[in-house]
N, C-alpha and C positions, 0 to 999 in steps of 0.2 A: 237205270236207263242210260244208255249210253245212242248220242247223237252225233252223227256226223255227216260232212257237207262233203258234195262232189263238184268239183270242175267240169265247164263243157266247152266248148269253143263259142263264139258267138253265133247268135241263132234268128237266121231271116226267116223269111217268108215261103220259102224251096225246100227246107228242111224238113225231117220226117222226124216225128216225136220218139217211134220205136227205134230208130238207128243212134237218136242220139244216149237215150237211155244203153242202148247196146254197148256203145262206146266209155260209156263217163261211169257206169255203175258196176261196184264187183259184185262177185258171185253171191245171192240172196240165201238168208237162212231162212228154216221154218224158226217163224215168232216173231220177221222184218215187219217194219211198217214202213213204207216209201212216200216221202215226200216231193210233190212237185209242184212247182210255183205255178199258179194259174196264166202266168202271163206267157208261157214259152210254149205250153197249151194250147193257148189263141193265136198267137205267133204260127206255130206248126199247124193249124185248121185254118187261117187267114180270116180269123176275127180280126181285121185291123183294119185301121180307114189312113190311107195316107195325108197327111199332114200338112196340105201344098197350098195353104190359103183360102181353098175354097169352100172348108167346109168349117161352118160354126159350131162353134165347142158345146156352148152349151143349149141349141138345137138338138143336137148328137146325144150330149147326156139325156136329154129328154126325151128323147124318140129308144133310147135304151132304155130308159125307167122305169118300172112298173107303175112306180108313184114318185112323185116330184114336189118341193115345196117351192112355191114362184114368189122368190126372195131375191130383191136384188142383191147385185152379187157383191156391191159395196159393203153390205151389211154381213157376208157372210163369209169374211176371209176369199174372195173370189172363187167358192165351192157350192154346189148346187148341192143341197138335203135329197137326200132320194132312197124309196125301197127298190131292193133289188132281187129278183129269187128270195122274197122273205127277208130280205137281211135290207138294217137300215147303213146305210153306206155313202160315202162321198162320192160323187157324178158318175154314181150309176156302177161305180168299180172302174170306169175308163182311166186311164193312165199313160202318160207319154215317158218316162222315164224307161231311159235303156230301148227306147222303141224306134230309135234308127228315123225320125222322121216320121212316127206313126201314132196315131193313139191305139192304143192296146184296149179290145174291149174285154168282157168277161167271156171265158170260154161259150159257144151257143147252147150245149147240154154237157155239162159240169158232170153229172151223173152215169152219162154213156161215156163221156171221156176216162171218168176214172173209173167206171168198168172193164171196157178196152185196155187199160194201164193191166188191172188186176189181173185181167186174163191172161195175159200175153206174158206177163213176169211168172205168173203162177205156171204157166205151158213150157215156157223155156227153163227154169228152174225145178219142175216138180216139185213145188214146196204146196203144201198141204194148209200149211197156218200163214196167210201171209195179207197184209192189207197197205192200203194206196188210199192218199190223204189229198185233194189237189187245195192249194193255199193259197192265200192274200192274205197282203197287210189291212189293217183298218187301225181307226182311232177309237177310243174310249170318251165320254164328255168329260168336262171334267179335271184331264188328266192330260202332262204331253206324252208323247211317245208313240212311234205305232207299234204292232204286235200283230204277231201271226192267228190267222182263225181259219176252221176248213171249209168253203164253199160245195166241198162237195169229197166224197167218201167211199169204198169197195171194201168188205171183208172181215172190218169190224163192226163190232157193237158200237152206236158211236154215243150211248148214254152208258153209263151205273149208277141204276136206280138203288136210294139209300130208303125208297118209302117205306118205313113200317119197321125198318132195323133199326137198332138202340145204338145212342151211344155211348160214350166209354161211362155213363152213370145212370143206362136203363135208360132214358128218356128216348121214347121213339120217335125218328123224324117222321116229318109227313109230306115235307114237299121237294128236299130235295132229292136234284139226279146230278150227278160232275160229267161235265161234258169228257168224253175220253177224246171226240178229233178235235175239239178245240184247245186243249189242253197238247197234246202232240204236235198240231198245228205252231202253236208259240213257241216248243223249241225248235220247232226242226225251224221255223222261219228267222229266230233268235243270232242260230249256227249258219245259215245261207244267207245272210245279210241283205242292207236295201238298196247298196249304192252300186259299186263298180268290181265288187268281189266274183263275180260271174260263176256263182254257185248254187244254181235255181232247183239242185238236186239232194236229198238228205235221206239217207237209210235210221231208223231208232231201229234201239238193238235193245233186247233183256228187259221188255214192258211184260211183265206176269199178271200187272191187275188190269191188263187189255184184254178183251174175250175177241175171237175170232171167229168167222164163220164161211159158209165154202155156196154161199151165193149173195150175186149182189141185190141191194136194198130194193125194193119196188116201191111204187109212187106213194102206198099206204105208209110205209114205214117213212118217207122223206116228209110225206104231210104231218106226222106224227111229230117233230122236231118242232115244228112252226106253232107261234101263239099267235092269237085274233090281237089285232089292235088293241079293242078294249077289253080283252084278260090281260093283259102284259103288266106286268108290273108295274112301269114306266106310263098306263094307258092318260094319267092323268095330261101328261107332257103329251104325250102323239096324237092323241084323239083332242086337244084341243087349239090345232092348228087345219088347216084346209091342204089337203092334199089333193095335188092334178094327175089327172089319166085314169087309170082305172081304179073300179071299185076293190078295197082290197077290206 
C-alpha cells in the first residue's frame, strides 16, 4: 500500500471542492482510493458558523449532536461527549482549527458528498475501480493520540467479513469483520497531518485486499455498519450513563 498527501492552497468559504481537487490531485488510477478531509468538505458547502463571539460553543455542539452527555465541562477536559451519525465523538466533530475564525462542523450528508467526490473523479478519469473515503480525526479512550477514521465512504466494500473462515489453525471465526475505510482512513490521515501541513488530500495506491464496486452505498448498507447501544461491546459503559436529545 503506498500513500500519499497532496497540497492545496488554503481553503475558505468561496471555494469549490471539485476545482480544488482539479488542481491539487494527479491523474487517478483504476484501484485509487481518495482521501479527503472532512473539514475542507464543510468549508466548500459552508458547514461553518463564524466564530465572532456570539455564538456558544457548547449550545452549537448540542444542537449538532444526535446525543449529548450534560457533563460539566470542568470534568471533561473542556469537551462535550456526544453521538454523532452513529459515531461516538468529541463536540459533535465541530472543530476550530485551521478554520480561519470558524467552527467547522461535520459535513450535512457525508454520504452525498462522497458520492458526488466518486462520481465526478470516476467521469473525469474514466476509471472503473476507484473509491473516495471522506475523514476525521478522533480519539481512542484510553490512549493519547488521534487517528484518522472514515465518517463516510463511495466505491468500496467498506467491511471484510472473516465470519465462518478459519485461521491459520482451522479455528473459524465468528465475529470478526476488519474495517477496510477505517483502516485507509488512518493512513491516508497519518500522511496528511493535524497541524499546519495543508494537505487535506491523499490518493492509496496498490490496496488488492480492497474490493471495489461501481455504485454508491444506500442507506441499508450505511445502517448495516452501526451497532445499538446495548449490542456494542462497550454497552456496559454507554448504556449506563443518561444521554440528552434524541432517542438513539
Amino acid at each position: 500500500m503506498i500513500v500519499t498527501s497532496y497540497h492545496t492552497k488554503k481553503i475558505s468559504k468561496s471555494d469549490d471542492l471539485f476545482s480544488i481537487l482539479d488542481t491539487s490531485l494527479p491523474a487517478l488510477q483504476n484501484g485509487d482510493v481518495v482521501a479527503v478531509t472532512s473539514k475542507i468538505v464543510s468549508i466548500c458547502e459552508g458547514s461553518i458558523v463564524k466564530n465572532d463571539g456570539s455564538v456558544d460553543k457548547p449550545d452549537l455542539i448540542k444542537r449538532e449532536a444526535d446525543s449529548y452527555l450534560d457533563i460539566p465541562l470542568s470534568q471533561s477536559y473542556g469537551v462535550t461527549i456526544t453521538i454523532k451519525d452513529n459515531k461516538l465523538v468529541a463536540n459533535a466533530g465541530i472543530d476550530e482549527s485551521n478554520g480561519n475564525g470558524y467552527f467547522i462542523l461535520w459535513p450535512r450528508q457525508p454520504f452525498k458528498s462522497a458520492s458526488l467526490i466518486w462520481e465526478y473523479l470516476r467521469k473525469k478519469y474514466r476509471r472503473t475501480k476507484l473509491g473516495v473515503i471522506i475523514t476525521d480525526s478522533h480519539i481512542a479512550p484510553l490512549q493519547w493520540g488521534t487517528r484518522g477514521r472514515a465518517i463516510s465512504w463511495c466505491g468500496v466494500e467498506p467491511l471484510k467479513n472473516y465470519i465462518d473462515t478459519p485461521d491459520i489453525f482451522g479455528r473459524h471465526l465468528h465475529a470478526t469483520k476488519a474495517s477496510m475505510i477505517d483502516g485507509l482512513a488512518a493512513a491516508a490521515v497519518a500522511v496528511m497531518g493535524e497541524g499546519n501541513e495543508q494537505t487535506p488530500l491523499a490518493i492509496i495506491r496498490d490496496v488488492p485486499f480492497v474490493a471495489f464496486r461501481n455504485e454508491p452505498p444506500d442507506q441499508k448498507e450505511v445502517d448495516g455498519l452501526c451497532i445499538s447501544l446495548k449490542d456494542d461491546i462497550y454497552a456496559p459503559i454507554l448504556t449506563s450513563v443518561s444521554w440528552h436529545k434524541k432517542d438513539i
